[in-house]
N, C-alpha and C positions, 0 to 999 in steps of 0.2 A: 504494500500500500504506500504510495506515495505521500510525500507530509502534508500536501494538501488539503488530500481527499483524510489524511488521518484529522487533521484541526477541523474539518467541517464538519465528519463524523462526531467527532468529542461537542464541537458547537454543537447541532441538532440535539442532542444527546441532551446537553446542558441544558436547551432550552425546554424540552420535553420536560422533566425533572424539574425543572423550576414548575411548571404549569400544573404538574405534581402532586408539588408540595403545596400552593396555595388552595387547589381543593381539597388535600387532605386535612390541613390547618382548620378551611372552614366546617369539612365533614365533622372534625372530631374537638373543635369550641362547639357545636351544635348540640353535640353529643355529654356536654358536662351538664352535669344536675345544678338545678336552681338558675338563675343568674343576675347581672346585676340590679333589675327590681326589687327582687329578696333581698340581697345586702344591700339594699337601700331603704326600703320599709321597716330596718331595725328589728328588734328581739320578737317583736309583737304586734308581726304584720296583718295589718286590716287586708283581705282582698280588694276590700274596690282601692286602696292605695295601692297595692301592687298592682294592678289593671291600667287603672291612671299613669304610675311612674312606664309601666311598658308601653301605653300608649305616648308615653312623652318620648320615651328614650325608641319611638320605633321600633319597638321589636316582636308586633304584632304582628310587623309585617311578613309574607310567605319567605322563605327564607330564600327562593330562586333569586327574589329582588334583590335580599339585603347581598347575595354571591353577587349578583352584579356589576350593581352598585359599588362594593367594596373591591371587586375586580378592578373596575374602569377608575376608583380612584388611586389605585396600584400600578398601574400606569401612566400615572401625571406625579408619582412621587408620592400621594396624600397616604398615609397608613390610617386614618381613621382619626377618630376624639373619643379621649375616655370620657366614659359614660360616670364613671365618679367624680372625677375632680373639673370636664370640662377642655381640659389642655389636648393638646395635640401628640397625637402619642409619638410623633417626629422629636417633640421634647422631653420625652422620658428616654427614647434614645439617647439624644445627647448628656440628659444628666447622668446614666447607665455607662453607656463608650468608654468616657476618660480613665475612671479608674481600672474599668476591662480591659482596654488597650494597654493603659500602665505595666498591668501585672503582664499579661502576654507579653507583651516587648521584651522586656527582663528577663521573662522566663525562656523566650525565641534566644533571646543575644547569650543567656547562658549554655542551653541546650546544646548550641550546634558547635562548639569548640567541645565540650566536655566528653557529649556524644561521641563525636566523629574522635574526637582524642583517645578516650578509653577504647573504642571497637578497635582503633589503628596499632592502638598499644599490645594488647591483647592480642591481636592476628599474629603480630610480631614477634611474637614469644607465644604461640600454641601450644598448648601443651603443657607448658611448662607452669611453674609457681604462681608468677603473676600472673598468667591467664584463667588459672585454677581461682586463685582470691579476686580477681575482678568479677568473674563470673557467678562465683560463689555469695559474693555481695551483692551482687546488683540481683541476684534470685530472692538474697532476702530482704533489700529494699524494698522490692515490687513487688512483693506479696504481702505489706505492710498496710491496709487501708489508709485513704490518705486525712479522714477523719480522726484514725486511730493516734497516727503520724502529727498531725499537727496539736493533738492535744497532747503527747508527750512533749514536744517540744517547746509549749506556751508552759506546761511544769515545770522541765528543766529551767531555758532560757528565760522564759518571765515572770513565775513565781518565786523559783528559790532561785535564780544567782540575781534578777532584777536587770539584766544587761538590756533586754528588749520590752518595748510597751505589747501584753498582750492583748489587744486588739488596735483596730484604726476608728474608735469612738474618740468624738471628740476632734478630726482630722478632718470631717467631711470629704469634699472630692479632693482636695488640694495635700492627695499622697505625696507626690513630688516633694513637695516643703518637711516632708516629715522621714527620711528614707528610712528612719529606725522602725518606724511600721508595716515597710517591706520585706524587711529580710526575712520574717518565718512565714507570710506567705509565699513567697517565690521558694522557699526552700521545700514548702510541702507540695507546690504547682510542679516544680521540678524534680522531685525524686523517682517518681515511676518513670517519665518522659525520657532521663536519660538512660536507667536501667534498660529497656526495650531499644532507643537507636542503639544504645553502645553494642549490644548483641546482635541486632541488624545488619550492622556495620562488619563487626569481626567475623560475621558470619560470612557475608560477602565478599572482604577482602581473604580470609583464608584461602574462597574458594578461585578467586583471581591471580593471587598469589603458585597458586596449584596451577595455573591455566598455561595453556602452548605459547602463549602470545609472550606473558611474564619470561618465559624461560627462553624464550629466544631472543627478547632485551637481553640477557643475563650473557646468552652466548655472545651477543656483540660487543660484549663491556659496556652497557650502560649502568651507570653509578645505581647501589641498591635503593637511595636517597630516593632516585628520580622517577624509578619504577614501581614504589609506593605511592607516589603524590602525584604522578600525571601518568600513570600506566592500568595500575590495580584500583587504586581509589574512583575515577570516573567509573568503570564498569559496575564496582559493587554500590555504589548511591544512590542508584534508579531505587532499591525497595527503602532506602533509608527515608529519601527525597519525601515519597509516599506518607510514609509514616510523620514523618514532620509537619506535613501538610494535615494530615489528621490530629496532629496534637493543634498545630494553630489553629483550627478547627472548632476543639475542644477548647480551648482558651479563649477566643474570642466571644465563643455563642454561653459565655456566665459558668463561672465555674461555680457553683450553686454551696457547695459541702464549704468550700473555702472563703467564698465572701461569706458564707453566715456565720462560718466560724473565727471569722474574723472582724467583723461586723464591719465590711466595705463596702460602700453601696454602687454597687455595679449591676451589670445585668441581668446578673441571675439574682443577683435582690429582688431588681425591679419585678421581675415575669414573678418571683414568689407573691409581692406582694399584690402583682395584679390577679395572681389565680386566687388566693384570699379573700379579693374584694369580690371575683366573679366578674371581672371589668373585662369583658370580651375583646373587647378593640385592641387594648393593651396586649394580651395574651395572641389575639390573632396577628399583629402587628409586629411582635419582637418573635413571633415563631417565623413567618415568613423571612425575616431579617436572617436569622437563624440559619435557616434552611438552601439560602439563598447563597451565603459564606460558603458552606457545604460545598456547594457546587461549585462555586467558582473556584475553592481550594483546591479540591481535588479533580477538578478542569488542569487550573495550572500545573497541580503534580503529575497528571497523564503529560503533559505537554515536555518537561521536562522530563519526565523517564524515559518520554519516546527520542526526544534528542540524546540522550544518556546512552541508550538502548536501541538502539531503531527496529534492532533485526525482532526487538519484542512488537513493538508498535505494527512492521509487514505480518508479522504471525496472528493479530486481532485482525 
């Protein structure tokens, strides 16, 4: 398959799956019990008030309308208004992003030296000692929940020795100003993430390292430096590349366990507190968002494993 016909395939592809995920989104907020009439009519709802608030909030209406409707505004940008507060749920976005983005970033600019450092390390020495304890560590990092994980470490680091604030209350969005209330989140974002590249990694390069190609650098005299980092490294990255893309993925669309245990108001705050309220708009809104990431993430990781890779990309 040619790269062209392979990118327009992956297009189509992407565009199909976006189209997707917005009817699945609406199928299955349709599908949640109560909504936000209930949590609005409080403890001790009158029917004709909840009649009234669903007739004010529209949601009376046959649900093919409100699909459309909410379609056609999905295509001029508009994500809806919550039906709680009134605002525009483009701005729960934004108050949501900056801290999500924050941690993500952090956790991305960590990942990918640590990652690719430890699998390259590791290949290097197969077998042997180091390879045994990297390996053997990162099996029991990653089997560690990452709930379980950050609440040892706010014991350790922020109860008894007091080095780190445990949590980000009090800090609002403006992480940034405060860095001491990042370091045990990115440290619990980033402990499974690099366990799995770094195994990706070493898995890949052992088996590049093993390959015709490597050995016949080796018969020409090229330096062993140079056939690790521009010879074996590009071929074994196409599954790491992948996997990367899925952890930013995962970072982006609300790390849910970590913001609440840390109390940072990002986006998987926000989507917690809009399924609480039952604020559909909200919940329909940051899923598409969501979903949408998805796609284009792992759009771009086919894009680059097929340049990584090509002969995988002719074989799809």
């Amino acid at each position: 398959m040619s790269p062209g016909s392979f990118v327009a395939r992956r297009l189509l592809l992407g565009a199909a799956q976006t189209a997707a995920v917005v009817l699945l989104v609406f199928a299955l907020t349709e599908a949640l019990p109560g909504d936000a009439a209930v949590a609005l009519a409080g403890d001790q709802p009158d029917p004709a008030r909840i009649a009234a608030l669903r007739e004010a909030l529209e949601l009376d209406r046959p649900a093919h309308e409100r699909l459309a409707d909410w379609a056609a505004g999905l295509l001029h940008g508009d994500l809806g208004t919550s039906l709680t507060s009134g605002r525009p749920v483009t701005r729960y976005l934004a108050d949501g992003f900056g801290p999500t983005l924050l941690l993500a970033g952090l956790t991305l600019a960590l990942l990918v030296p640590l990652g690719f450092g430890l699998g390259v390390l590791a290949a290097r020495r197969a077998g042997g000692a180091l390879d045994r304890l990297i390996s053997s560590v990162s099996l029991a990092v990653y089997a560690v929940p990452e709930f379980a994980l950050g609440v040892l470490l706010v014991t350790v680091f922020a109860l008894r020795l007091a080095w780190l604030p445990p949590t980000a209350v009090g800090y609002g969005t403006d992480l940034l100003g405060h860095p001491a209330a990042l370091v045990l989140p990115v440290l619990v974002l980033l402990a499974r993430p690099v366990c799995s590249l770094s195994r990706l990694v070493r898995a890949g390069m052992v088996d590049a390292l093993a390959a015709p190609y490597t050995a016949h650098a080796r018969r020409y005299g090229v330096p062993e430096r140079r056939i690790l980092w521009w010879h074996a490294l590009p071929g074994a990255a196409a599954p790491a590349v992948q996997q990367l893309a899925r952890t930013a993925d995962w970072l982006l669309c609300g790390v849910v366990v970590v913001e609440a245990l840390f109390v940072i108001p990002g986006l998987g705050t926000v989507l917690l507190n809009a399924v609480a309220e039952r604020d559909v708009p909200v919940v329909q809104g940051l899923a598409v968002v969501f979903g949408v990431v998805t796609v284009v993430l792992n759009l771009g990781a086919d894009l680059v494993a097929h340049r990584l890779t090509p002969r995988a990309g002719a074989a799809a």
